[in-house]
C-alpha positions in Angstrom: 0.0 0.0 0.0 1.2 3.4 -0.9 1.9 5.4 2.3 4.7 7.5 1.1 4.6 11.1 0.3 1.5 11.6 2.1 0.3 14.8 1.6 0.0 17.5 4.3 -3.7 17.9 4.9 -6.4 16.0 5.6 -9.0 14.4 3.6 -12.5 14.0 5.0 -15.6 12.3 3.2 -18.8 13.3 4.9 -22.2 11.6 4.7 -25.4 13.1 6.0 -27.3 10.8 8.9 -29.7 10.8 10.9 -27.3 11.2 14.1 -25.5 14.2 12.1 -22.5 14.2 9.8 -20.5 10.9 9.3 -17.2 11.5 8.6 -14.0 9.3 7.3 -10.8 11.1 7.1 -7.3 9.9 5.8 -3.8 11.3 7.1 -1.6 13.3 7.0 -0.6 10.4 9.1 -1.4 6.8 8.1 -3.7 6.6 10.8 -7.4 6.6 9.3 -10.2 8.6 11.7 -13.8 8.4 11.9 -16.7 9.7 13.8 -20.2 11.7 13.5 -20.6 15.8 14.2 -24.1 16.9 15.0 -23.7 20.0 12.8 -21.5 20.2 10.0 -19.7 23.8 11.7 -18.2 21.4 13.9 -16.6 19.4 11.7 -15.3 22.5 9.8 -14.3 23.6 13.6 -12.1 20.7 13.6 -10.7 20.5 10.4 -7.6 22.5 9.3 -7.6 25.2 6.6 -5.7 23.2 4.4 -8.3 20.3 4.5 -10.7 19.2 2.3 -14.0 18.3 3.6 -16.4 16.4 0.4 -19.9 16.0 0.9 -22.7 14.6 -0.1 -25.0 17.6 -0.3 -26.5 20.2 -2.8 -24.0 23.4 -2.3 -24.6 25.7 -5.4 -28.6 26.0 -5.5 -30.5 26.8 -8.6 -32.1 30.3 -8.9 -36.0 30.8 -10.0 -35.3 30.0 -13.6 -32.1 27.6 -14.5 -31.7 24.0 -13.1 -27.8 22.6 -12.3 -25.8 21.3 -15.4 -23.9 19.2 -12.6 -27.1 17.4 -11.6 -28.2 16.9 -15.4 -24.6 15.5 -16.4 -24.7 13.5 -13.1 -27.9 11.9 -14.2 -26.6 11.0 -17.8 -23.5 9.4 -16.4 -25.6 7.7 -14.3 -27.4 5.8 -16.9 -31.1 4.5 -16.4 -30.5 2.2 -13.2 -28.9 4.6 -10.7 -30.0 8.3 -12.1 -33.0 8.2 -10.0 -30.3 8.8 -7.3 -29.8 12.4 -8.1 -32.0 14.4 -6.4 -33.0 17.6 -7.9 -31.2 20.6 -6.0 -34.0 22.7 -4.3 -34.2 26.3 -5.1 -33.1 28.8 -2.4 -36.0 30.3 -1.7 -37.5 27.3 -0.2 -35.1 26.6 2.6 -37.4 28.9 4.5 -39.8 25.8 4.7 -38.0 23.3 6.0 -40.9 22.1 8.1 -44.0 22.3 5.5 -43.9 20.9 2.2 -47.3 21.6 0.9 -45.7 25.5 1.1 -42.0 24.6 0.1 -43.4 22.9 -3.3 -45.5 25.6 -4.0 -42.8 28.3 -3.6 -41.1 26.1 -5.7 -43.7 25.6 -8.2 -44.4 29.5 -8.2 -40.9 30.5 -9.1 -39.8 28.1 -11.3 -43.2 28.5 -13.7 -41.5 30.7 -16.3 -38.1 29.3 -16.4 -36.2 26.2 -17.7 -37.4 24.1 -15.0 -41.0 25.0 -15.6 -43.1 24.8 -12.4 -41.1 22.0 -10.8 -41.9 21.1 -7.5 -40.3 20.2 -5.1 -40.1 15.9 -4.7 -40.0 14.5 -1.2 -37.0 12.8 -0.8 -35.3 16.7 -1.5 -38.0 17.8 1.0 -36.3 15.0 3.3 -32.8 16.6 3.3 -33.7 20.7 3.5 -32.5 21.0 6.8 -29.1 19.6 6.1 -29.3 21.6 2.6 -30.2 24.9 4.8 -27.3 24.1 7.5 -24.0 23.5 4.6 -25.7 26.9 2.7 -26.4 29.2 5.9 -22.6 27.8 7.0 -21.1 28.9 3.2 -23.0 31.8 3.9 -21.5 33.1 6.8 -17.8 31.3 7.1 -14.9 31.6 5.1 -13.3 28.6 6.1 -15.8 26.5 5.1 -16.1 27.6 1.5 -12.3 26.8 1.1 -12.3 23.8 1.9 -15.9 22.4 1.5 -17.0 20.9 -2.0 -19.6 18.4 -3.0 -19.5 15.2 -4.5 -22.2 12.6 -5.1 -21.6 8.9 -4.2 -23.0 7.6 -7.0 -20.5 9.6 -9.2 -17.5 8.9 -7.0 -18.8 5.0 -7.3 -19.0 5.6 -11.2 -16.0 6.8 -11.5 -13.6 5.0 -9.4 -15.5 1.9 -11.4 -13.6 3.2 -14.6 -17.1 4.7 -15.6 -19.3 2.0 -14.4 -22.4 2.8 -12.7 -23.7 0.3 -10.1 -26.0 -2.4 -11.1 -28.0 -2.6 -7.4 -29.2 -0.3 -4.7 -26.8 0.6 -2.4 -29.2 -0.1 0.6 -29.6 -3.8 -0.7 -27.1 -6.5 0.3 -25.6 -7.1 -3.4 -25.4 -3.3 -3.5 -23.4 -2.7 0.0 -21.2 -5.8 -1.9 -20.6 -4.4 -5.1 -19.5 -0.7 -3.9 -17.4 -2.7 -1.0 -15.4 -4.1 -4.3 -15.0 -1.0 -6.1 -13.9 0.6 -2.7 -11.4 -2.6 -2.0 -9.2 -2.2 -5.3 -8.2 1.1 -3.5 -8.3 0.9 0.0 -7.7 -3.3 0.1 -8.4 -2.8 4.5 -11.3 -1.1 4.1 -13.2 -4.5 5.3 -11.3 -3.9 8.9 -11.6 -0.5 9.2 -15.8 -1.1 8.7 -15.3 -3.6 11.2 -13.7 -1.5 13.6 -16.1 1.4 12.9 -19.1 -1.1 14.1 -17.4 -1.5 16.9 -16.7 2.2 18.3 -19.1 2.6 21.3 -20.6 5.6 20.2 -21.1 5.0 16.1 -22.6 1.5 17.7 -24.8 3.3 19.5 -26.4 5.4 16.5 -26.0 2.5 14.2 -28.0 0.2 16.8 -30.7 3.1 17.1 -31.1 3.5 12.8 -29.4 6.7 13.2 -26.5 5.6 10.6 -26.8 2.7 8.4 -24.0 0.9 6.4 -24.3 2.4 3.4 -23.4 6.1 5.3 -19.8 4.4 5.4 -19.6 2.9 2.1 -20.3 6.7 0.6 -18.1 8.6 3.5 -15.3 6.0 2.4 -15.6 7.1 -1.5 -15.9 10.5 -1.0 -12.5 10.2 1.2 -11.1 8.5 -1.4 -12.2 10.8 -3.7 -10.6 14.1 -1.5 -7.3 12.1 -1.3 -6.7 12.7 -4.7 -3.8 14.8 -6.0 -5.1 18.3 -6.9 -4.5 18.1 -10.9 -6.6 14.1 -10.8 -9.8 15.7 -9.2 -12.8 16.5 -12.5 -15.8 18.1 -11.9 -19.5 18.1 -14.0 -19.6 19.5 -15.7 -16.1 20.2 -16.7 -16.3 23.9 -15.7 -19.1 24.9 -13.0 -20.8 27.8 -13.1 -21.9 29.2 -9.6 -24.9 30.6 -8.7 -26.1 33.6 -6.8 -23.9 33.6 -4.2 -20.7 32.7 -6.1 -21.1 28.8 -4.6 -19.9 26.3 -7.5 -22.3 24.0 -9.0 -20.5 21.2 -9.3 -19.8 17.4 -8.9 -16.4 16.0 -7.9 -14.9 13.0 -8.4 -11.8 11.2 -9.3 -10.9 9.0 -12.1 -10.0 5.3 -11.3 -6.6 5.2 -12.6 -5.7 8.6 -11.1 -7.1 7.9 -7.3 -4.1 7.3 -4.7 -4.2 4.1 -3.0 -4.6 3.9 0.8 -4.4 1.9 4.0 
């Protein structure tokens, strides 16, 4: 395993759960650290300057009239099977609602009527995740720190990718699914098995894993989007190939690493 010339800052792939923010992070030592933040400032707290901190949220949002390219191109990479996976990003305007739906989809519906994405409401499972959306874009809002060194990524994409352009065949929350990514993962990180293991074991991940508040797949997509943010600089590619940012100067963008140009680890 490559453990040489490891780079000076720390890589951290970040998974929304119910318990929080699940986190894997890789060196600059070879030791590799895990754990789960209630709020995602914390974990920005934590994390140097110099870090990189991926996660698996919508960051640039979409104003009243033009959907993401990122989320389109995402979708398309995606092919048929796993494209349902990409959640439209909500527009701004309805983070305000983060407790009623019937009024977030209708702001949404209202202010997207005369644009590209013609009246499009807003579908549950985005409704699911506002409050997380609202908590990384009131954070990039207000904190420096965490615009430089906070980026998204999608697991899917980092699966696809690291693959050699392959999407998955199953559902990651289905046994053959958790196997398949496991493989992919493997080929990179060949002790990711143990370091799962011991993960299961830590008292308090237990603990929320035991209540529902963090299933296996929040590793599995933690672990590629650590992978992902261990990448040399000039390996990381984005959809689409140059972002465009939105309103507030966020990017919107995808990240992700090609196979052959990910670093290998532990």
């Amino acid at each position: 395993m490559e453990v040489g010339n490891l780079p000076a800052f720390a890589a951290y792939g970040v998974d929304g759960c119910k318990a929080g923010w699940f986190y894997i992070a890789f060196g600059p030592s070879e030791k590799v650290r895990w754990g789960i933040e209630r709020t995602i400032e914390e974990l920005v707290v934590k994390a140097a300057s110099d870090d990189r901190i991926f996660i698996d949220i919508p960051i640039g949002l979409p104003n009243d009239r033009v959907g993401r390219v990122c989320d389109t191109e995402a979708r398309n990479k995606l092919g048929s099977q796993r494209r349902p996976s990409v959640f439209s990003a909500p527009i701004r305007a309805v983070l305000r609602h983060t407790n009623n739906y019937s009024r977030a989809n209708q702001i949404s519906k209202e202010l997207t009527g005369k644009g590209e994405l013609k009246g499009k409401g807003l579908n549950k499972q985005t409704f699911n995740i506002l409050p997380k959306i609202k908590e990384v874009d009131d954070l990039l809002g207000s904190c420096g720190k965490a615009r430089k060194v906070i980026r998204e990524i999608h697991p899917e994409v980092c699966f696809w990718a690291l693959a050699g352009n392959r999407p998955m065949q199953y559902k990651k929350n289905i046994l053959k699914g958790f196997c398949e990514r496991l493989a992919v993962l493997r080929e990179l990180w060949p002790s990711i098995s143990e370091t799962i293991e011991a993960i299961l074991e830590d008292e308090k991940v237990l603990e929320e894993h035991k209540r529902g508040n963090l299933d296996g797949d929040d590793i599995l997509d933690a672990a590629a989007a650590a992978i992902t943010a261990w990448a040399e600089p000039q390996a990381l590619k984005t959809l689409p190939e140059h972002p465009p940012r939105d309103q507030r100067g966020l990017p919107m963008e995808m990240v992700y690493v090609p196979c052959g140009a990910a670093r290998l680890k532990h």
